[in-house]
C-alpha positions, 0 to 999 in steps of 0.5 A: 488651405484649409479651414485651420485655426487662420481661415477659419471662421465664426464659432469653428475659429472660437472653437479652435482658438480655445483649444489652443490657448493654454499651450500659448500662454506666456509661462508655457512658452517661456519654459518651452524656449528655454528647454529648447534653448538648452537641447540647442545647446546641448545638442551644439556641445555634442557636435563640438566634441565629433568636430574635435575628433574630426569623426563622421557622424549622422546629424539626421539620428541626433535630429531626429533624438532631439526632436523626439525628446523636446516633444516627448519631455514636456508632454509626456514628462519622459526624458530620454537619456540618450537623446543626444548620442551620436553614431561617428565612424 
């Protein structure tokens, strides 16, 4: 397993555990979920609109956008615009 941030011990663990404080504070992860729950919902719109056309789509390139684009949003501050396109045939 390792010796991550659980099994760690000692001054390792303390040393890890403040490393990753900021990022599980209570306004971070409240504004984390939210992002999260509005690419989710995006994300369920844009395939609405493939179902409705009844069109055959790659779900593993919207997947992998959307992934990219909800790590790359609050880390790198970019937003990427065609994170949500889908290729139908």
């Amino acid at each position: 397993m390792g010796t991550g941030l659980i099994p760690a011990d000692g001054e390792v663990w303390r040393a890890r555990r403040r490393a990753i404080v900021p990022a599980l504070h209570k306004k971070y992860v409240a504004s984390m979920v939210g992002m999260f729950s509005q690419s989710a919902l995006h994300g369920c719109k844009t395939l609405d609109r493939v179902s409705e056309r009844r069109s055959e789509t790659c779900v593993r390139h919207m997947a992998t956008s959307i992934s990219l684009c909800m790590v790359a949003q609050p880390s790198l501050h970019v937003h990427i615009p065609h994170a949500y396109t889908l290729h139908t045939s």
